[in-house]
N, C-alpha and C positions, 0 to 999 in steps of 0.2 A: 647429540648428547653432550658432546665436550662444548658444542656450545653455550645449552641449559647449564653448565657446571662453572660453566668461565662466567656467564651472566650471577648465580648463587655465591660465586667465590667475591665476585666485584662488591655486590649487595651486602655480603659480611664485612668487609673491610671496610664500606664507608658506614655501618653501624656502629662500626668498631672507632671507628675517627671522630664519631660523634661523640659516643660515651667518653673517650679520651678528654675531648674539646670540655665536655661538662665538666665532668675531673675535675681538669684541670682549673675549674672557675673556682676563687678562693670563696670560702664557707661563706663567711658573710656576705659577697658579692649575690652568690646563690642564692643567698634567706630574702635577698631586698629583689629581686630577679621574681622569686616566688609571689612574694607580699604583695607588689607592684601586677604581676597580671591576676592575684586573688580581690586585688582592690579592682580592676577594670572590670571581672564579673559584678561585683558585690554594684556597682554602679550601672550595669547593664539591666539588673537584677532591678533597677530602681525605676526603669522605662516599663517592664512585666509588670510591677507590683502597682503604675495606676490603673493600668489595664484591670487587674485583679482586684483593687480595691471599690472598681465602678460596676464591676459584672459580678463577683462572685461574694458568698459569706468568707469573711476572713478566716474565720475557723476551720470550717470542710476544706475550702482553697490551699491550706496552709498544711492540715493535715496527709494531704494528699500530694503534696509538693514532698514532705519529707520522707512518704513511704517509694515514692520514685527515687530519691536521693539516695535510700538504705536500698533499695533494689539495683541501682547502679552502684553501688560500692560495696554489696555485701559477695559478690562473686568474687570480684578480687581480691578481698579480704581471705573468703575461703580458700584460694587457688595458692594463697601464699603459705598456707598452713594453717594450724590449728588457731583458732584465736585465745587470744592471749588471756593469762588470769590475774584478774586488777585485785589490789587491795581496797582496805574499806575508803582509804583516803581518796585511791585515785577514782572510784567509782563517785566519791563526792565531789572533787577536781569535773570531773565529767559531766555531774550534773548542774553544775553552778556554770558550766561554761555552755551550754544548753541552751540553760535559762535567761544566760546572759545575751547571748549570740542568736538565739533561735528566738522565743518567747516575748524576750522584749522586745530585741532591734527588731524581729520584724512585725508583730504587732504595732510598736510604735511607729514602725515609718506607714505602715498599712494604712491607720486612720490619720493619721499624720496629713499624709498625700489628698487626705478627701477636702483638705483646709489650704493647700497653699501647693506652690508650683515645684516641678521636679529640680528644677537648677537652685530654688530655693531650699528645699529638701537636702539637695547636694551637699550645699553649703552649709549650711547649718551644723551637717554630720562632721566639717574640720573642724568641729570642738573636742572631736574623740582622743587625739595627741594628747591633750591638756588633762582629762578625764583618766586616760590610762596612767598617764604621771600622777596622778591625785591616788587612784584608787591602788598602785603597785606600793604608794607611801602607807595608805592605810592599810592595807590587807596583809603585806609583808613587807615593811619595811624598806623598799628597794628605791634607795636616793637615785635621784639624776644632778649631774654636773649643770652648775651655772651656764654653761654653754649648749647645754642642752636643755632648758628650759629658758631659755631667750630663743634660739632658735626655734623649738614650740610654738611658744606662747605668739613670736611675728608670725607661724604660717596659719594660727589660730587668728590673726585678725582681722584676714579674709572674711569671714564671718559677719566681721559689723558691716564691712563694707554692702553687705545685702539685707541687712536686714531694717538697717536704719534707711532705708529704702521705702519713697510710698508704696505700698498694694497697687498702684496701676503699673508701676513701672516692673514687676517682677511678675507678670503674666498671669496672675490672678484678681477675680474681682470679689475676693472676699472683704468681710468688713476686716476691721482693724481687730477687733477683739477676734472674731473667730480665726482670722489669721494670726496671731498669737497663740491661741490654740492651738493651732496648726504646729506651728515651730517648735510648741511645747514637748510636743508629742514626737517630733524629731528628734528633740534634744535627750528625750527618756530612752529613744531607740541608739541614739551614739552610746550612751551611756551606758546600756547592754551590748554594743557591740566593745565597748572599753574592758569589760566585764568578760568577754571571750575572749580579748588581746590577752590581759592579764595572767586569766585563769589556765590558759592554752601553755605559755612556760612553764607551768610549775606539774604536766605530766614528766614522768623519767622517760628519759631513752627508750628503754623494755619496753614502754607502749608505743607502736610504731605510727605514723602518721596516718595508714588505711585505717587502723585499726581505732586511735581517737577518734576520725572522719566517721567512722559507720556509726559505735554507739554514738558518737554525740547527736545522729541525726535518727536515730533508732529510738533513743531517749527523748527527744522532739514530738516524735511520734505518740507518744505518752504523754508531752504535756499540751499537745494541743486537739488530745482526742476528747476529749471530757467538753470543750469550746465546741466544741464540733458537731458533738451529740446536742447539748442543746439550741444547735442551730437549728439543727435538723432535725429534730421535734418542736420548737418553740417557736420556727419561724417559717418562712412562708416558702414552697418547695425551692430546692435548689435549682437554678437556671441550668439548662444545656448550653451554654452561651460557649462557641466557638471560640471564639477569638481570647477567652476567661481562660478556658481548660487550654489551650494550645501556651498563654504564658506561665499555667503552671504548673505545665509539663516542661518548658524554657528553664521555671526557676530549680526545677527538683533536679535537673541535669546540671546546668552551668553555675552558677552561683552555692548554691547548695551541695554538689557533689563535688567536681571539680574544686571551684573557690575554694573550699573548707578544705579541702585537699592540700590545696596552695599553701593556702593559709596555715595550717597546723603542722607542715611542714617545715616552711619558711621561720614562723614567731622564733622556732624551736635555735635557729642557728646566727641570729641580732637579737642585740640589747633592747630591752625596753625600750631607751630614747628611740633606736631604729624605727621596732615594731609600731611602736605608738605613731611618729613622725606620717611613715607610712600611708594610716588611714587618713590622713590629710588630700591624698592622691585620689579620695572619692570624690568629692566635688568639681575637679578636674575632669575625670571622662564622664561624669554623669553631664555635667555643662555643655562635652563636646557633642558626647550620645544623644541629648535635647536638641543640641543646633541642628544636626545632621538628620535626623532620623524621625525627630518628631516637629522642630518644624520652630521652636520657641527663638527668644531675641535674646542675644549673648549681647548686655550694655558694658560699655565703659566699664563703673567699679567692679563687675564682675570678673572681665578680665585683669584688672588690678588685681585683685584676688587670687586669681588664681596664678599671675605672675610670685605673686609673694609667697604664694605655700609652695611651688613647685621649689625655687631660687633658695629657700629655708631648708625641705630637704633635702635637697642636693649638698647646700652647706654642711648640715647635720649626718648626713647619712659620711660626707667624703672626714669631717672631723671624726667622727667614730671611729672609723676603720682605722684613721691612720694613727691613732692612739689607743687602738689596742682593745677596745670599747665597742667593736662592734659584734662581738660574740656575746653569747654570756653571761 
């Protein structure tokens, strides 16, 4: 007995040294900590989604991804208490970041992926940095410093380095047009994922991070059941395809539950420049998670690329903080 009790006494105190060690991590270090492993699912999430876009209807696929996401997050939402009551605004807040983050990004990397290669796909999405700064100008007003929009604007130019690339060299043998296509349809998905960076600041405090995580995927669940129905009347039976349903049950857990965890957490306690900066960091593991896992060729300008967006946030992220800039 006093040994069970010496082992439970041991086990509280190194839980207790844990939670201390986070503590003690300053805010902003914490939000770029968050952001950073909510960006490695959102890129693992991008190895599932060719999977899903060769085997399954986008719609059903998608829908059923998000009802696993509110099922793995609607527990702990309950366990923590009553859920919270939004107003009319922040219920709009909620829907626009949905729409943003759910509807388009992944619709558009969905079909996206059926035109052009995943490390291409990757790439493409460090436009979002540029896009979040665009759209924080128009939505509300919220400037970035000249030094933070040079630093941007070079981890955004990883970008060309791949795409001014022939079609054989980036592991696809599509044409030239349809591969355009393709990229187009990425660039509509960063764009909705800019649209969730944005609209994710501007919930208050009162709404807690489980608590935006569950509607935002709850609401999901709404806007991609209507797709879904007419899949599945309009179109030809849904596959049982194993290897389909097992990545999107992958995405409803990690990227979608998790991730969005991360993420709504993290936007919440860095600047714009931070958060935006940030999503620069998916082309990076989505590049590594290709080499490694699925088997494609990391060339030259790509690692060029990704030497510059990595080297740019680090620049960006370490000026922030240390001017006071990286909250806020």
């Amino acid at each position: 007995m006093a040994v069970i009790e010496s082992e439970q006494t041991g086990e509280r105190l190194r839980i207790g040294s844990l939670r201390v060690c986070w503590a003690a991590i300053p805010s902003a270090w914490l939000g770029i900590i968050e952001l950073t492993l909510g960006m490695a699912t959102i890129a693992a999430g991008f190895l599932a989604s060719d999977v899903i876009t060769r085997t399954l209807p986008i719609m059903v696929a998608s829908t059923v991804r998000y009802l696993i996401a509110t099922a793995v997050l609607l527990p702990i939402l309950l366990l923590r208490g009553p859920p919270p009551r939004l107003s009319g605004a922040n219920w709009r807040t909620l829907v626009a970041v949905a729409l943003g983050g759910t509807l388009v990004f992944n619709t558009g990397l969905l079909l996206g992926l059926r035109y052009t290669s995943i490390i291409e796909a990757g790439i493409v999405t460090s436009t979002t940095p540029v896009l979040v700064g665009v759209f924080g100008l128009l939505f509300f007003r919220e400037r970035l410093s000249r030094r933070s929009w040079l630093a941007i604007l070079v981890a955004t130019s990883g970008v060309f380095l791949v795409i001014v690339q022939p079609a054989e060299a980036t592991g696809t043998d599509a044409g030239p047009w349809v591969r355009l296509g393709g990229l187009l349809l990425v660039l509509v998905a960063a764009s909705g994922e800019a649209c969730f960076n944005v609209f994710g600041r501007r919930l208050p405090r009162s709404v807690s991070s489980i608590a935006a995580s569950t509607l935002t995927m709850a609401i999901a669940i709404v806007l991609f059941l209507p797709g879904a129905i007419v899949e599945i009347v309009a179109g030809p039976p849904v596959p049982a395809n194993r290897d389909g349903w097992l990545a999107v049950a992958f995405m409803g857990v990690l990227p979608s539950a998790i991730g969005v965890l991360l993420w709504a957490d993290g936007v919440r306690r860095v600047s714009l420049a931070v958060s935006g900066a940030v999503t620069a960091l998916i082309p990076v593991f989505t590049s590594l998670l290709a080499v490694v896992i699925v088997g494609e060729r990391l060339r030259t300008p790509t690692v060029l690329g990704i030497v510059i967006i990595v080297v740019s946030l680090a620049f960006l992220a370490r000026t922030s903080i240390r001017d006071g800039t990286g909250l806020p």
